[in-house]
C-alpha positions, 0 to 999 in steps of 0.5 A: 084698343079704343079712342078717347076724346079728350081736351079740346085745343084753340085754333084759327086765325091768329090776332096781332097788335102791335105797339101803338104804331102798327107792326107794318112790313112795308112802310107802315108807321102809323103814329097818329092811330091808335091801335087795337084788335082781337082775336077769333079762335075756332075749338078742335079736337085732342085725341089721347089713344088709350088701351083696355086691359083684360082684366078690368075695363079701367083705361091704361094710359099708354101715352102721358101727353095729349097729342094735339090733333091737327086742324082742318087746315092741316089735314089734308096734308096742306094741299092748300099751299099748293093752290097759292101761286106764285107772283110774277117776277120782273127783271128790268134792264139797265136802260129800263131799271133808270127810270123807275116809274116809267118802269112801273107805268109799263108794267102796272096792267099785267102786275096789278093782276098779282096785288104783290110782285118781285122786281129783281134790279140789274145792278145790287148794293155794293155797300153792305146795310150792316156797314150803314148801320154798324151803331145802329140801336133799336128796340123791338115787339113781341109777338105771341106766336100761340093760339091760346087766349092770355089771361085776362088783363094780359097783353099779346103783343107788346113793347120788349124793353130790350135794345139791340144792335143788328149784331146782337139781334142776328145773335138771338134770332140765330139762337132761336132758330136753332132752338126750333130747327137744330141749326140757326141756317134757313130750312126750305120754303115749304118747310118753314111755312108748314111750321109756321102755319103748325106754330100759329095755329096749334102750338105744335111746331118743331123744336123747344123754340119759344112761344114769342118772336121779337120784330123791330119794326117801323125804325126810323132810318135807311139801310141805303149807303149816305155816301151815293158815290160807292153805291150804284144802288144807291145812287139810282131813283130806287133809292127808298129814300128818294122814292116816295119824293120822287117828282113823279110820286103823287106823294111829292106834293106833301109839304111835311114828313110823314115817317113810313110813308114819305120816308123809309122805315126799317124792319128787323125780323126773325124766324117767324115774325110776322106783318099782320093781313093789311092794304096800305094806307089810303091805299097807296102804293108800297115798295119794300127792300130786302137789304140782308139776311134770310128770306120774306115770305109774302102772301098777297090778294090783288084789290079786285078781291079786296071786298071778298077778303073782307067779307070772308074774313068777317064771316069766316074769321070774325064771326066764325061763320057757314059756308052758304050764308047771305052776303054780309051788309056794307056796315060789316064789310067796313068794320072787318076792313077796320080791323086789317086797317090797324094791321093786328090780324093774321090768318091762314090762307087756306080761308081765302083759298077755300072760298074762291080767292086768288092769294099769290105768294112770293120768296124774296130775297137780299138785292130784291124788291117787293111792290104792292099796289093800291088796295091790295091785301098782303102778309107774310113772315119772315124765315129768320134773320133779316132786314128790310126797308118800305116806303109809300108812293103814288102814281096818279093812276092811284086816285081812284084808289084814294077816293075809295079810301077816303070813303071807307075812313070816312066810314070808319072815322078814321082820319086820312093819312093823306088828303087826296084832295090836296095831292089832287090840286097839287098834281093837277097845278103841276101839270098845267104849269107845262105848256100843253099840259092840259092835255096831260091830265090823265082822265081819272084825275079829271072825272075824280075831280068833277066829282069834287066839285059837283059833290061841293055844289050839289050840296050848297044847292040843297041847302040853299036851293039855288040853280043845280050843280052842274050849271053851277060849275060852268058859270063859275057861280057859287054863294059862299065866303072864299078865302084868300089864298089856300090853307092847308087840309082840315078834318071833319070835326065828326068823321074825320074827313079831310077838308081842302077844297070847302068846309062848311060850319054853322052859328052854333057849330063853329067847327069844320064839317065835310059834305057829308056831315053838313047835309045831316046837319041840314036835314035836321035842321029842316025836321026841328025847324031851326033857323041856324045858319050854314056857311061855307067856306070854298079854297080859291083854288076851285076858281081856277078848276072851274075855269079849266073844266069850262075850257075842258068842257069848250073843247070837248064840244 
């Protein structure tokens, strides 16, 4: 006997792109952006046994198929899976379950530890989600679910044309699951997600079942009984269409509708579709809803793993790199990130695991709700047919989030779906409407926005050179054009950045422009000795901030 090696098969991780919106999971519509993405594919052996006859030294085949050889990630038998543990659940009580973000407040320290946790409520739908939707048309993607490059000008993802009922997408994601399986009904966690990870990677899973799966994702429209009055659920605040607008949602600021994040979507999958690796965006909060069907597999890595992600993922996804080699630099973090931003990309855990990153997991089923939190990875696929529904929120412990949000799409040069500026302004009028209620306001909105201000000032003091920053803010001095009541949030014209509490433009570029972009202008300025004048244009609402941080500050002494 003897071994031959033969051909070689693609593996790794695999790239998803949806359509021109992102293929979310879990609030995740993301109109404005386009989308893009690739994939990185690492080569591994196939193995054909062949046998030598006594007679001639000619091979004799004794198998016709190449057998494909299992990955790395699969030949330990996937003893990885086992060091994904499971996130933590919580069971609310009726009085608790009242109030949600009171709730979510007091559960937030420990549950931020997982990225993802399970919240199973104490009262369940009691009108189904297929009653809600029994006319309810949607169309759908098409995801690739094999590893093999398409051939040029092909395209992995892409719109399906096909329209379907909930009725006759349960049909064909049965029929496909049966196709794999033998029978439609949901295998064992542990089964499905080895032949997930077998399909993804090898092409080698169970069945005659096909190549590609269909996902209807981020469809306008809410599973959630119109009629209140039959529906505890319903009825409660942890209605996802109440969510997001709920007074005490940061997000409840915003004075338009942003589809996925102020307003639910819905997600219609089947065995083995998936929601690529992603952080929400802005880094915003997400709560996700299981209305029927089989069960969602979640992956999730909490935020204070988040850079390690990113670098594992560009090293060792993107750029197929070696266990050893240096840190990679802030540009290489952010492009990385860039990619997840766009929700295209789904790899293995076992990458993250190997290299010293928590990923947690969780199986949820009908009646319960997953939550992410801010700047926390997750993924998943779903385990047949079912339906789901997300939306986006924001506690005001999200704030130091969205600063670090905001500098990595100002990075990218992406626009921010959010302005945290003006939910920032918002928030803090809301609370010092309340009498006390400066003493509300939670220490993080208070440094974060300081930090604004000082950051507007310092940079008007450096290119005019007039007293610093800080004594700046205290005497409420600043040379500049007000206007007269406040607008709404602008983009930088160069890298996207939201605009609320200044701008700046030049005689030659009568464009808004951020803090950033306007001390590059300066600075060049000054080299080539041009005499172009900058101005700045300030929100008079920074007169009543600086009014409070004097007050703030007075009290402090």
């Amino acid at each position: 006997m003897c071994e031959v090696v033969g051909a070689r098969a693609q593996a790794a991780a695999l790239s998803m792109v949806g359509r021109g919106e992102a293929l979310g999971d879990d609030g995740h519509r993301r109109p404005r952006r386009k989308r893009g993405g690739g994939s990185v594919f690492k080569e591994e052996t196939l193995c054909v046994k062949t046998e030598a006859s006594s007679t001639s030294r000619t091979p004799k085949r004794v198998k016709t198929e190449a057998k494909r050889a299992e990955p790395k990630a699969f030949k330990d038998g996937f003893e990885w899976m086992k060091q994904v543990r499971e996130a933590k659940t919580f069971r609310p009580t009726e009085e608790e379950f009242a109030n949600p973000f009171a709730y979510l407040c007091g559960i937030s320290e420990e549950a931020q530890k997982y990225g993802i946790v399970k919240i199973v409520p104490p009262v369940q739908a009691a009108v189904n989600a297929a009653e809600v939707l029994k006319k309810f048309k949607f169309s759908t993607n098409v995801q690739m679910l094999t590893s093999a490059k398409p051939s040029r000008g092909a395209k992995k993802f892409y719109r399906s044309g096909k329209e379907y009922t909930l009725e006759t997408f349960e049909e064909h994601a049965n029929k496909e699951a049966r196709n794999r399986f033998g029978v439609s009904a949901t295998q064992t966690m542990h089964r499905t997600e080895k032949e997930f990870w077998k399909e993804m990677t090898t092409g080698t899973g169970r069945g005659k079942g096909s190549k590609t799966v269909e996902y209807g994702s981020d469809i306008d429209g809410s599973g959630f009984s119109p009629n209140e009055s039959e529906c505890p659920l319903a009825l409660s605040e942890w209605n996802l269409k109440k969510f997001a607008r709920s007074s005490l949602s940061s997000l409840a600021h915003l004075k338009t509708s942003i589809p996925g994040v102020t307003e639910p979507m819905l997600y219609c999958g089947m065995l083995f579709s998936q929601f690529a690796w992603h952080v929400e965006d802005n880094f915003l909060n997400s709560i996700n809803y299981h209305h029927l069907g089989a069960p969602k597999f979640w992956y999730g890595v909490a935020a204070k793993d988040a850079k390690k992600f990113d670098q594992i993922a560009y090293k060792h996804v993107f750029q197929s790199g070696k266990p050893g080699e240096e840190e990679i630099g802030a540009e290489e973090e952010h492009k990385a990130a860039g990619t997840f931003i766009n929700k295209t990309t789904m790899f293995c855990p076992k990458v993250l695991v190997d290299h010293g990153v928590d990923v947690y997991k969780i199986h949820q089923l009908p009646g319960e709700y997953v939550l992410t939190f801010p700047q926390a990875y997750h993924g998943g696929f779903s385990t047949g047919f079912n339906l789901g529904e997300a939306v986006n929120f924001a506690t005001r412990e999200w704030y130091s989030y969205g600063l670090r949000a905001e500098e990595r799409y100002r990075t990218l040069r992406l626009p921010p779906v959010v302005s945290i500026e003006e939910l920032l302004v918002a928030d803090f009028k809301k609370l010092m409407a309340v009498k006390g209620g400066e003493g509300r306001v939670p220490f993080n909105m208070c440094n974060i926005f300081f930090e604004k201000v000082k950051e507007i000032l310092s940079t008007w003091n450096e290119i005019v050179g007039e007293m610093n920053a800080e004594e700046m803010i205290w005497k409420g001095k600043v040379g500049g054009l007000w206007m007269k009541k406040s607008c709404m949030s602008l983009h930088c014209s160069k890298c996207q950045c939201s605009c609320y509490l200044s701008m700046f433009n030049t005689t030659t570029q009568n464009v808004p422009l951020c803090v950033h972009c306007i001390r590059e202008t300066a600075r060049r300025n000054r080299e080539s000795g041009s005499q172009e004048v900058i101005q700045i244009t300030l929100n008079p609402v920074l007169r009543k901030m600086m009014a409070f941080f004097s007050t703030y500050r007075s009290s402090e002494h």
